[in-house]
N, C-alpha and C positions, 0 to 999 in steps of 0.2 A: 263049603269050599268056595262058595260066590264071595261069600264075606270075605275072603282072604285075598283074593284074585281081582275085585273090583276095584280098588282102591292102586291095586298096581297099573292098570289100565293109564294113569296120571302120571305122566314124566317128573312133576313136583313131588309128588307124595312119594314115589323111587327112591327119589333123592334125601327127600325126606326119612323118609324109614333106612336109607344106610345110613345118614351121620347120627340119627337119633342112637340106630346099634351100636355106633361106635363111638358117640361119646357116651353111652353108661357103660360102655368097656371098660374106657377110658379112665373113668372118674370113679369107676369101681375098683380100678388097677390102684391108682394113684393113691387112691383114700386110706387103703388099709393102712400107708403108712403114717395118713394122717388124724384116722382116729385111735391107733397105739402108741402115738406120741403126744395124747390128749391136746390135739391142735385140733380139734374140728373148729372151735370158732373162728381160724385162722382164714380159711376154707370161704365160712359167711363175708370176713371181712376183706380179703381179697378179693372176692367178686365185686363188691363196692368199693373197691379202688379202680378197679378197670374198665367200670363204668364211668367214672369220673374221666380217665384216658380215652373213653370210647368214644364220650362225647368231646370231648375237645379236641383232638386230632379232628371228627370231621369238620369242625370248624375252620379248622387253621391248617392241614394236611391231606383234604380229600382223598387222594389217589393213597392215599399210604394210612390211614386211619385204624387199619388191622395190626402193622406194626409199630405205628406211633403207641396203641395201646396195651402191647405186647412189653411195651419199653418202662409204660407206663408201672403197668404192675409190676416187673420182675425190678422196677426202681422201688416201687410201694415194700414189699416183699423181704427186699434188702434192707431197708431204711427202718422194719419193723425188729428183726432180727439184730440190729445193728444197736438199736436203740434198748433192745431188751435185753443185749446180753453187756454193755457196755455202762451202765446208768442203773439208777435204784429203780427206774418206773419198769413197771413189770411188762411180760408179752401183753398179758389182756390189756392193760392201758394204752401201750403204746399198738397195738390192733385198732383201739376203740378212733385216739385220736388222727393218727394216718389214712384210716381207709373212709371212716364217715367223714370225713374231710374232704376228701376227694371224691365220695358219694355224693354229697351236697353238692361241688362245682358241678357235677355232672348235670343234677338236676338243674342245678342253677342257672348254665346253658343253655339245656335242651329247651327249657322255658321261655328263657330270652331270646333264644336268635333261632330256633328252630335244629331241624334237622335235613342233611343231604343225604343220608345215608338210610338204614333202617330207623322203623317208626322207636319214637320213646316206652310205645306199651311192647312191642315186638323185642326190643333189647332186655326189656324188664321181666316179661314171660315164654319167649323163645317163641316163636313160629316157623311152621315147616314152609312158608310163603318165601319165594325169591330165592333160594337155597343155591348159591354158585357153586359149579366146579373147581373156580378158584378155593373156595372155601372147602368144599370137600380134601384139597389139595392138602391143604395146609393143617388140615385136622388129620391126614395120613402120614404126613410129613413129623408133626407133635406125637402120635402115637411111635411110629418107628423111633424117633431121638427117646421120649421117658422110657420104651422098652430095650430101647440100647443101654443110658443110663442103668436102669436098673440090671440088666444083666451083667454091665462092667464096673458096678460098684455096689454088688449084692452084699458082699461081707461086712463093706463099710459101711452101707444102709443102716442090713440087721442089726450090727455092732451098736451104734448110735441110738436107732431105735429101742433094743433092749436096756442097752445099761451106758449112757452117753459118758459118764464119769469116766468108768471103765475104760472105755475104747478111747478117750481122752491120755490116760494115764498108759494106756498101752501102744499110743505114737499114733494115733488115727487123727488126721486132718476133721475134727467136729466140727470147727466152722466152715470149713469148705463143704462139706457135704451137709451141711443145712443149707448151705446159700445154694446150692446146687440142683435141690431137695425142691427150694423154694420157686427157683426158677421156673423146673416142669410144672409144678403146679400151677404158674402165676399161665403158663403157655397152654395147659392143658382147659384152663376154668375161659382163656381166651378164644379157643377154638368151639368150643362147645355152647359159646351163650346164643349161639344163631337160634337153638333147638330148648335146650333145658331155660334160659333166660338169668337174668343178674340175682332175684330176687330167690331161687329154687338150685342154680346150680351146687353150692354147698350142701343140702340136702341126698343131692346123690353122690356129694362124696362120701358121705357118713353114712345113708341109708342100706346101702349094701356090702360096706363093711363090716356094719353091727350086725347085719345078719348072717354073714359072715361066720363073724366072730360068736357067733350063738349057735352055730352048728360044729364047730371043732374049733380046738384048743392048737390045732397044731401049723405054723406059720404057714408055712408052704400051702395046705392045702387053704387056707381060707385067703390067700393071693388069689387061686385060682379060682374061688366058688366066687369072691366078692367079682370081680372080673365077670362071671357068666349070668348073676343076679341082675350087676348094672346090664348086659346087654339085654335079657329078656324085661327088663321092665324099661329100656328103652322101643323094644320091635313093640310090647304090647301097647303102651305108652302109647304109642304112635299109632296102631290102629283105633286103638278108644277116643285120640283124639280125632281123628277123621270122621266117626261115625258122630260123636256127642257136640264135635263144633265149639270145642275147648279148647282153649291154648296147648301146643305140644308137653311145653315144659311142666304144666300143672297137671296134667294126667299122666305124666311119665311118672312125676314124684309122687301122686296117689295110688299109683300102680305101688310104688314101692314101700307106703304105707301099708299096702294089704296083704304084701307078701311079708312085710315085717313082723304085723300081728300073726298072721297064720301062724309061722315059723317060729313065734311065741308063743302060741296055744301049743303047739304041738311040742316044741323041748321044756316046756315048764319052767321049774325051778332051777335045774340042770342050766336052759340057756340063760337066766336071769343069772346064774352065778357065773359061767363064762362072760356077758356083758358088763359085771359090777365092775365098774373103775377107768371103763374103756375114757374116761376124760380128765381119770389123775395123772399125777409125771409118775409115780410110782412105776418101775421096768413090768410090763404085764407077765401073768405066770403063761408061758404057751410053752409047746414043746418047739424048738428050733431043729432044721435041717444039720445033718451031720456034718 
């Protein structure tokens, strides 16, 4: 029980251990749609756009650097979408040259002229150091809008995510709810790189949806299970990294390596065959809500 209790003793580590629970909520909530829509690279390459915005805004934007980079991505994000569904060059191409693009500036900055804000290794692997209220704010504020989002445009999600054609031919705005789609994401991977980091947040988008996805077939519930996956491998996460003296974000996502394997020993064959595909466009077989 000391183990659990002493580390709350620290007003940082508090703060710490809530937004680390609440962005693998987060990113657990968010992911399932993003690894049934075989976009998880998506995921990788947006976080390396809004590093690119992170760092530049505090160059040129101090006091506003959260939103300049919030602008940044949900610009990245569109411009990917825009470019892949309008042109012969595919999503993965246009992912590859938009976001490592603006990964590079990123770096190409923080090198050059420094930083005024968080450090370059703290943005890249998340630290529970410095951790504002502001920032807590603003990751309650992104949780409430994707979970509003998703609750008033659940059909048109599902719809899109099962069979985009479909719900295409059957009058459903599919580009607005991708751009839509894309936005929470670009705001959800922005809020959370304080703790998981640039380099490991896409990781928990995908980590606890595939397990997820390996323990039922049936959408609804693996909404719910990927959602409670991300939160306990971000609370354990975050005590491991307190005691080991690890970066947050890399013991968050080895947590969720170990519950990945387990949860793979344990359904077999069974979850290998619910997992096969989880990153073709092929409409996945799940059971949908009535």
């Amino acid at each position: 029980m000391d183990t659990l209790l002493e580390p709350l003793g620290f007003a940082f580590f508090q703060k710490g251990l809530l937004v680390a629970a609440l962005s693998g909520a987060l990113l657990g909530f968010i992911g399932v749609y993003i690894v049934l829509r075989g976009m998880s690279y998506i995921g990788h390459g947006l976080s390396h756009a809004i590093f690119g915005g992170y760092a530049a805004m505090q160059l040129f934007a101090v006091q506003f650097y959260v939103l300049g980079a919030g602008l940044w991505g949900i610009a990245s994000a569109i411009a990917i979408t825009s470019v892949a569904r309008r042109s012969r060059v595919g999503a993965d191409a246009a992912i590859g040259v938009v976001t490592t693009a603006s990964f590079a500036l990123g770096v190409a900055l923080f090198s050059k002229f420094g930083s005024s804000g968080p450090s370059f290794d703290n943005a890249l692997f998340g630290s529970i150091l410095g951790i504002s209220n502001t920032q807590i704010l603003w990751l309650v504020v992104v949780m409430i809008g994707t979970g509003l989002f998703v609750l008033l445009r659940y059909r048109e999600l599902l719809f899109t995510t099962f069979d985009p054609d479909v719900a295409r031919a059957s009058g459903v705005n599919v580009a607005r709810t991708e751009a839509l789609l894309m936005i929470a994401l670009s705001l959800s991977i922005l809020v959370t790189l304080t703790v998981i980091g640039v380099t490991l947040v896409a990781a928990m988008l995908v980590i606890p949806a595939v397990i997820a996805r390996m323990l039922t077939d049936s959408f609804g519930r693996m909404l719910a299970l990927s959602t409670v996956v991300g939160l306990i491998c971000g609370i354990t996460g975050m005590y491991l990294s307190y005691y080991a003296g690890v970066p947050s974000g890399t013991m968050i996502v080895l947590v969720g390596a170990v519950v990945f394997v387990i949860v793979l020993a344990v359904t077999g064959a069974r979850g290998m065959h619910r997992m096969a595909g989880v990153n073709d466009h092929a409409p996945p077989k799940m059971r949908m809500p009535a």
